[in-house]
C-alpha positions in Angstrom: 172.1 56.2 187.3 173.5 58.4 184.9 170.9 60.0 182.3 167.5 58.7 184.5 165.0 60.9 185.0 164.7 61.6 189.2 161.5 59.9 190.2 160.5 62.9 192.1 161.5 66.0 190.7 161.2 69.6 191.5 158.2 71.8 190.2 158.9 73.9 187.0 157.2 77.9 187.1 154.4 76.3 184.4 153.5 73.7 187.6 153.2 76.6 189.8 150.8 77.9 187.5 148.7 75.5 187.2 148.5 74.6 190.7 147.4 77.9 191.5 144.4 77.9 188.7 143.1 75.2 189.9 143.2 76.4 193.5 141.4 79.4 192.1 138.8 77.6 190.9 138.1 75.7 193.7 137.4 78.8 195.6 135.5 80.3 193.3 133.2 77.4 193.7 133.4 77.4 196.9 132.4 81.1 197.7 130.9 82.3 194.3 133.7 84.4 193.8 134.9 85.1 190.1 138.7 83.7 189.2 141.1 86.5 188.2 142.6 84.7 184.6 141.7 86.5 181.6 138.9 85.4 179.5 138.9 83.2 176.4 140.5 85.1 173.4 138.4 86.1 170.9 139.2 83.7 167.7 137.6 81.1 170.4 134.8 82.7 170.7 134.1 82.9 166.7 135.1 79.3 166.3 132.0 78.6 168.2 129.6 80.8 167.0 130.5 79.2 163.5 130.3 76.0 164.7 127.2 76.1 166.6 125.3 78.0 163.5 126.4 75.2 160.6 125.0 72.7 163.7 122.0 74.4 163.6 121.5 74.8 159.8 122.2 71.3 159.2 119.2 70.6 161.4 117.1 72.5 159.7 117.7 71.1 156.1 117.3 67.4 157.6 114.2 68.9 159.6 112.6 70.0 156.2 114.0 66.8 154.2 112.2 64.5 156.6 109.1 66.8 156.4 109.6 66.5 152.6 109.8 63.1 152.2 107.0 62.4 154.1 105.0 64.6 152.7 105.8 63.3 149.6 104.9 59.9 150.7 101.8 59.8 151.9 100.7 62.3 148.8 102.3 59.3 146.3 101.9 55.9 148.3 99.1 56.4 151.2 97.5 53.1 152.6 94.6 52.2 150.1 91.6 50.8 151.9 89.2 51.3 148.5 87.0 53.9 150.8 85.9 51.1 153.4 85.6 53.1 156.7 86.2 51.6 160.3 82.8 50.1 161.0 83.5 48.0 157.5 80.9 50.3 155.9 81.6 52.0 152.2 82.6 55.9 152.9 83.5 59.4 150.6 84.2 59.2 147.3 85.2 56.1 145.3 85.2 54.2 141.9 84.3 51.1 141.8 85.7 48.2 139.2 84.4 45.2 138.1 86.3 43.2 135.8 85.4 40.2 133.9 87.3 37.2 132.7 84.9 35.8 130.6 85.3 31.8 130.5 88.1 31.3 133.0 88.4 28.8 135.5 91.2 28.0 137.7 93.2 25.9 135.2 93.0 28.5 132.9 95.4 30.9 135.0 97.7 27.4 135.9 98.2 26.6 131.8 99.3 30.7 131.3 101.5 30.8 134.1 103.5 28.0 133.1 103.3 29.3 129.6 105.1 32.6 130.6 107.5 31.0 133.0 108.6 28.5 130.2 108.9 30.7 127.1 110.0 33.6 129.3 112.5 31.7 131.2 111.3 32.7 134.2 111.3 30.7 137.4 109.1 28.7 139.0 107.6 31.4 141.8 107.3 34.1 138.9 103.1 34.3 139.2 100.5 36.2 137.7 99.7 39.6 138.7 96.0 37.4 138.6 97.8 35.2 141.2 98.3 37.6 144.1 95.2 39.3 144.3 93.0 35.1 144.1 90.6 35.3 147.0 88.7 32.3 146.0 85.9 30.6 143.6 82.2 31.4 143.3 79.1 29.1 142.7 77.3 29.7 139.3 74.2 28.4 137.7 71.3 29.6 136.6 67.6 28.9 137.4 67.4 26.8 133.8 70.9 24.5 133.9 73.7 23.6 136.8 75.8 24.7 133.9 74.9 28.8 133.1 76.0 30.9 130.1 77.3 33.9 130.2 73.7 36.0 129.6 72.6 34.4 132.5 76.1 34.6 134.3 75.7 38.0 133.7 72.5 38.8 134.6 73.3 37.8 138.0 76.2 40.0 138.2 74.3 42.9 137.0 71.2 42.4 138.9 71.7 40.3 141.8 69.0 37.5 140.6 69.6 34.1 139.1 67.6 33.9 135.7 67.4 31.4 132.7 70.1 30.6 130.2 70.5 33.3 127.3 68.4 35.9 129.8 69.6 39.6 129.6 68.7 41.3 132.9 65.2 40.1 132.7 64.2 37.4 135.4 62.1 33.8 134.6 58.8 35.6 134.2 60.5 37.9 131.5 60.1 41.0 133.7 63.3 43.7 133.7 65.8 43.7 137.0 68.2 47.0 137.5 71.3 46.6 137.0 74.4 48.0 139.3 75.1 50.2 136.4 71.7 51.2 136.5 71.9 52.0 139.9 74.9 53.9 139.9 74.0 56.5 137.1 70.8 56.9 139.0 73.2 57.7 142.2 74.7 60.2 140.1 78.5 58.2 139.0 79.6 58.2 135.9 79.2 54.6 134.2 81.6 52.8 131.5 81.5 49.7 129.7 84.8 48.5 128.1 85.4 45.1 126.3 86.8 42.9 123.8 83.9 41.3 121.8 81.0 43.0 120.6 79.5 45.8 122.7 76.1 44.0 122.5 77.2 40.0 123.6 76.0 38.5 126.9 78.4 40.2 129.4 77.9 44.0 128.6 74.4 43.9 127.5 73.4 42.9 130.8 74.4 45.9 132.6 72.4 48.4 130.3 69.7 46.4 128.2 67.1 44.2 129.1 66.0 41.6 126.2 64.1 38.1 126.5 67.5 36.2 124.6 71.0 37.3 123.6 71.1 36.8 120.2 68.7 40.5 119.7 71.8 42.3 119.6 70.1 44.9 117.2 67.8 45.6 120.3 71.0 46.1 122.7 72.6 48.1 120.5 69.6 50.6 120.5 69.2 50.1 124.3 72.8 50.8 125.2 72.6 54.4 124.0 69.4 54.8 125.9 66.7 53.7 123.6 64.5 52.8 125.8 62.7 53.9 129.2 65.4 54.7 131.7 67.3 56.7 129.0 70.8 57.3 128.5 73.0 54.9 131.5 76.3 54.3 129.5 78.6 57.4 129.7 81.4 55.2 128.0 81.1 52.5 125.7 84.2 50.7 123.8 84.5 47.8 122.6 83.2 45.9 118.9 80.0 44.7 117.4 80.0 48.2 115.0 77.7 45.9 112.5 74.8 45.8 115.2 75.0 49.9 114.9 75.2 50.5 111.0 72.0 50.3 109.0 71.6 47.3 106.7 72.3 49.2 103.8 76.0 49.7 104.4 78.0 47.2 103.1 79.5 46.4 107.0 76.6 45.9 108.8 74.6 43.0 110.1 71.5 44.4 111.4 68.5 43.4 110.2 66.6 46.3 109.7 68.0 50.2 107.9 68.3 51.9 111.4 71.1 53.7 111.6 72.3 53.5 115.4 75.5 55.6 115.3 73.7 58.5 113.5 71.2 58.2 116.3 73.9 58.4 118.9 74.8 61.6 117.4 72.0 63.3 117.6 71.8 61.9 120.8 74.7 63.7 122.1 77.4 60.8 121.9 80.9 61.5 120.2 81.3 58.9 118.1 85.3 57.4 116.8 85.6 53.6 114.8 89.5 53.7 114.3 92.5 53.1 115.7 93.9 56.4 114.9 90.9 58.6 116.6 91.7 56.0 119.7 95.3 57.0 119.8 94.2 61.0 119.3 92.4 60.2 122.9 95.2 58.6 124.5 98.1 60.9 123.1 96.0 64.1 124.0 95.3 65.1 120.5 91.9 65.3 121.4 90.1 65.1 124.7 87.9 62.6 125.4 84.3 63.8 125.5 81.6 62.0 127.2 79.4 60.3 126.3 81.4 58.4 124.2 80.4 55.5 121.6 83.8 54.2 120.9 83.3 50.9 117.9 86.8 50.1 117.2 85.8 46.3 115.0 82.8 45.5 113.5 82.3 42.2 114.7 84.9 41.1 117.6 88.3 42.6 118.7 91.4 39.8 117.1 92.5 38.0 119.4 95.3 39.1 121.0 97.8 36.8 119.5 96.4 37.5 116.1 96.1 41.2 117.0 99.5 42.0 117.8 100.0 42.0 114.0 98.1 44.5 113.3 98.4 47.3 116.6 97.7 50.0 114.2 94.2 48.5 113.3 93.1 47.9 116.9 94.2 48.8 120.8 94.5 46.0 123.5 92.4 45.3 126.0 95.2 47.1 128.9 95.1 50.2 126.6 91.3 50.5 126.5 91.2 50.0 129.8 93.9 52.7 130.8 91.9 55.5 128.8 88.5 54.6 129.7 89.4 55.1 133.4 91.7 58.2 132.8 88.5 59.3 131.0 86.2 58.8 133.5 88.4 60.1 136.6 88.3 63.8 134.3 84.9 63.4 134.3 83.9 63.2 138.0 86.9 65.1 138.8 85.3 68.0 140.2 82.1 65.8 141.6 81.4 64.4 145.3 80.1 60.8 143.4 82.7 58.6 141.5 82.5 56.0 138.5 81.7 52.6 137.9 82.9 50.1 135.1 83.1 47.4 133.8 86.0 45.4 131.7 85.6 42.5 130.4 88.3 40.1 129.1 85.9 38.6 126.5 87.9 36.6 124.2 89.0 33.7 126.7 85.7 32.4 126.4 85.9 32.2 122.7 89.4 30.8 123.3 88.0 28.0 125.2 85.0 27.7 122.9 87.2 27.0 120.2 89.5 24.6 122.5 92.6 27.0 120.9 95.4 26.8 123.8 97.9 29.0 122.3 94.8 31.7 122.0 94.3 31.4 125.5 97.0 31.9 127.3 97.3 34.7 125.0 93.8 36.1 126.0 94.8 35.2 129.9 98.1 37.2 129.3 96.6 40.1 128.2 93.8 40.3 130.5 96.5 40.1 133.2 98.5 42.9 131.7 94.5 44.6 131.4 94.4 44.1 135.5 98.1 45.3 136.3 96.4 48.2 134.1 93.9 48.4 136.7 96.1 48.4 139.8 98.4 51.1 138.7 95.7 53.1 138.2 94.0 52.4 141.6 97.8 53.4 143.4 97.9 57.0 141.4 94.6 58.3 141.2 93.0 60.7 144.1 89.9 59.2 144.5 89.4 55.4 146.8 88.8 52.4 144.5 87.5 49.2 144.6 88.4 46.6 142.1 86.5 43.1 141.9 87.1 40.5 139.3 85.5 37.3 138.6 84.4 35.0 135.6 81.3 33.7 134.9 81.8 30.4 134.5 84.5 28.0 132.8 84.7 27.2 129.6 86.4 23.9 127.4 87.0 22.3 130.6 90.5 22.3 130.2 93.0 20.5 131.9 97.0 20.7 131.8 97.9 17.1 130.7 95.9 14.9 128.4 96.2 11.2 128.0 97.6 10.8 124.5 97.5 6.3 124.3 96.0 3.6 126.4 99.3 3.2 128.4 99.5 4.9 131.6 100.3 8.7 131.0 103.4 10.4 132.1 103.0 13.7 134.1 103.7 16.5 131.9 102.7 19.0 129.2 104.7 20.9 126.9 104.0 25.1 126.9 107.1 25.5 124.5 104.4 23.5 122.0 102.2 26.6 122.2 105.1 29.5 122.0 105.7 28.0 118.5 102.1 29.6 117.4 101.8 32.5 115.9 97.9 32.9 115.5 94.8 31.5 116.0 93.5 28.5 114.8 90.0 30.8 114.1 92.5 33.2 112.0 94.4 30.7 110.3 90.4 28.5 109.9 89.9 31.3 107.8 93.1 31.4 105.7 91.9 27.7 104.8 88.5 28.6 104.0 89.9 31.1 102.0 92.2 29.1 100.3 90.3 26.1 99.4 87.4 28.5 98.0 90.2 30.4 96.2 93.6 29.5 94.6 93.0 26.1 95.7 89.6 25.4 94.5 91.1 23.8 90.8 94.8 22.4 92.6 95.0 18.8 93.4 94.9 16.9 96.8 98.8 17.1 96.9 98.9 21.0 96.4 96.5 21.8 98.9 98.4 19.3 101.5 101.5 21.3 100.4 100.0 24.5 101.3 98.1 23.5 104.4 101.7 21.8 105.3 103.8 25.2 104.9 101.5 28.0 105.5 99.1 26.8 107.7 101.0 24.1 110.0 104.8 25.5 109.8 104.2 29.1 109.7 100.4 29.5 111.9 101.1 26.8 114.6 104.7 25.3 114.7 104.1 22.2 113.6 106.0 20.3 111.2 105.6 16.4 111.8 101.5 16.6 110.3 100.6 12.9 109.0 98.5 12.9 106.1 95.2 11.7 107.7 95.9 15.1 110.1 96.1 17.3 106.6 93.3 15.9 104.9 90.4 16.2 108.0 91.8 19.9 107.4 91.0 20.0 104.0 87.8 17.6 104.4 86.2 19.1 107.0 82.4 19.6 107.8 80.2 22.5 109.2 79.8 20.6 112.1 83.7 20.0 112.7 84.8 22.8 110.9 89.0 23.0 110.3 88.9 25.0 113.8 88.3 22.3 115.5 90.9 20.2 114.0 93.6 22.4 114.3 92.8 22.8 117.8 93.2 19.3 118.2 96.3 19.5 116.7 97.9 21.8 118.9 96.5 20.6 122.1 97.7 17.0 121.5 101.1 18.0 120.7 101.4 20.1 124.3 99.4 17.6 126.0 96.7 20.0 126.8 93.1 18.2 127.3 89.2 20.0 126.8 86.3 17.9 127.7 83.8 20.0 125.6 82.9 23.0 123.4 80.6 24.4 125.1 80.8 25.6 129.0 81.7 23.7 131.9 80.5 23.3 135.6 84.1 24.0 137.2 84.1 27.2 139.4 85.2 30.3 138.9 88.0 32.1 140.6 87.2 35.5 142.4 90.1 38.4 142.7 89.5 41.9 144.8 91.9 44.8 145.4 92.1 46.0 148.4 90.9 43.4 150.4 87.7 43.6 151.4 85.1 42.3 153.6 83.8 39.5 151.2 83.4 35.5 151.2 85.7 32.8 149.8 83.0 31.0 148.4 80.0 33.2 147.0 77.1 32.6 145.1 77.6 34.7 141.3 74.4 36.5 142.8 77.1 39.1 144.9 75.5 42.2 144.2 
């Protein structure tokens, strides 16, 4: 048909010649024999070379990125084991960390958690950092009650024997036990004690002083900066309680005798600082920190943390004395085959409980979380293997999240917005009463005073605004022996629902934490060291 293509056509010259190329070939593989066609031209030939040396060079920058990064890696996030070698035996260099939470059971981290998720807004999986590192409870009691205090608590921390109530590393016959601390500065670490109460309460004094009772706190004091036989153990030592170091002649102190404890330090060798602002001058590299170190930044207690986060610039937090203690105490051993041991103590949530304060002690709880997270971070970026273990000492209030408010059966619930409404303690605002009612209000009339214990007291301390009369009066009427503490912890506690059996301490266990994981039981006696 007109304008088809023939279905076989003849070949064109261009056929030809590529009929006989490939023929060529062919016999070239044949016999071995080179083709005649002219070789590549050479732009072809350049083409390549380019190409092949970008290939190459691109290789070699993702070579040394993937070197990089690696390197980089395992420098910044290597696999933690806290110096545990493979036959589960401690190896090398390493810190080790003992924290306390003084007074807290296992309802003690379920009433914060709820707190935060509430006022935070959080949701319901939003945990502790506490939470993820729980590895279970441990038996306490000592060898004079089921239900121990913290000397004796303690004492079997430190020492690794059970002794009596109120013992400080001394066993039932009265005779001194060494301590881990001890130990360790005899092994050549560095030591540190860092809490939130006085320096010489229970909890500390048991790891570097050995007394008959607790309450010879002028004794601890002295033995802490290595007054007595073993000498100097303590390279680090921060915390309150400056009274029980200032001669009895200084308007401050509340020692019994004119010995002056810091001046002894001194000429001991011990740099000495009792402010905020010499704190911060160690933390913000004003000044470096120089061990020993006597550090007495309150002279009784540390505020509570909900009381003390009006006033920062008169006193760190437990996380920030923490952070600096260890930073100081890696410098130290820096250059040295043997490591550190310390020990932090969250030491207000046992006063929290004590005083059956709720709104104090989640506050305490949330700070001695922050105080661990502290901890942690510090663990991840430091070059020496660490070992962190926490545990309390016993329980105290025996608190519970719900309280049965009437003789009807209860419904299931407590409020935590009830205790986000507070905005300090009822010890702090205790004392604004005390204040008050031996002050301005000592010549006012029973309707003033309910006015003022209404509005600054009940509306401005702890939220509350629907007080009956009866509730203002046992404020303003109360005894020694059920001080206006007391009933403004009742207050509070009602109003959330939260419930305390007691005053005093409590038989319910406490919880254990670790980081890393290590070989250790779920259930232990106190008695792990």
């Amino acid at each position: 048909m007109p304008g088809e293509e023939p279905l076989l056509r003849s070949s064109s010259p261009q056929d030809s010649t590529r009929s006989q190329d490939r023929e060529e070939e062919e016999d070239a593989l044949l016999t071995g024999r080179p083709t005649s066609r002219s070789s590549r031209p050479e732009g072809f030939w350049r083409q390549v070379g380019l190409f092949t040396w970008a290939l190459l060079a691109t290789i070699a920058v993702i070579i040394l990125a993937v070197v990089y990064q690696h390197e980089h890696t395992v420098a910044h996030s290597r696999i933690r084991n806290g110096g545990w070698g493979p036959d589960g035996k401690p190896s090398g260099k390493r810190n080790m960390i003992f924290m306390v939470s003084d007074g807290m059971g296992p309802t003690n981290l379920g009433l914060t958690r709820s707190f935060k998720q509430t006022t935070e807004g959080l949701p319901w999986d939003k945990i502790l950092v506490l939470d993820e590192h729980l590895i279970g409870t441990s038996r306490t009691r000592s060898t004079s009650s089921l239900i121990t205090d913290s000397a004796a608590g303690a004492t079997a921390f430190s020492c690794s024997k059970k002794s009596y109530n109120g013992a400080i590393s001394v066993l039932p016959d009265h005779s001194a036990c060494g301590t881990v601390l001890e130990a360790t500065k005899k092994a050549g670490y560095m030591t540190g004690l860092v809490v939130t109460t006085r320096i010489t309460d229970a909890t500390p004094a048991c790891f570097a002083s050995h007394v008959n009772h607790r309450e010879y706190e002028d004794k601890i004091a002295e033995q802490l900066i290595g007054q007595h036989p073993l000498g100097q153990t303590v390279d680090l030592i921060v915390g309150g309680g400056r009274c029980h170091f200032l001669p009895n002649s200084t308007s401050n102190s509340c020692r019994k005798d004119d010995k002056d404890i810091v001046q002894i330090a001194k000429d001991s060798g011990f740099n000495y600082i009792d402010s905020r602002s010499d704190f911060d001058d160690l933390t913000s590299g004003g000044s470096a920190v120089k061990l020993p170190l006597l550090a007495l930044l309150a002279d009784h207690d540390i505020p509570y943390e909900i009381d003390r986060i009006h006033a920062p610039d008169l006193y760190p937090s437990e996380s920030e004395m923490a952070s600096m203690a260890l930073n100081a105490l890696s410098a130290a051993t820096q250059n040295s085959d043997k490591g550190f041991f310390i020990m932090i103590e969250g030491s207000r949530i046992d006063h929290a409980g004590h005083a059956n304060d709720p709104a104090a002690q989640v506050h305490e709880v949330l700070a001695h979380d922050k105080a661990f997270a502290a901890v942690l971070e510090f663990l991840d970026k430091d070059e020496t293997e660490g070992v962190l273990v926490s545990t309390s000492d016993h329980e105290t209030g025996g608190l519970s999240e719900g309280k049965q408010l009437h003789q009807a059966y209860p419904q299931y619930r407590w409020f935590p917005e009830v205790l986000g409404n507070a905005t300090h303690s009822t010890e702090h605002l205790a004392n604004l009463v005390d204040k008050y009612l031996n002050g301005d209000g000592k010549n006012q009339n029973r309707l003033e005073r309910r006015q003022y214990i209404r509005d600054e007291i009940l509306a401005d301390g702890l939220g509350i605004h629907d007080a009956t009369d009866d509730e203002v009066d046992s404020i303003i009427d109360a005894v020694p022996s059920w001080p206006p503490m007391y009933v403004l912890s009742i207050m509070i506690s009602r109003r959330a629902q939260v419930g305390w059996s007691t005053h005093g301490h409590s038989g319910k266990p406490p919880i254990t934490l670790d980081h890393p994981p290590f070989p250790l039981s779920l259930l232990l006696q106190n008695s792990i060291y």
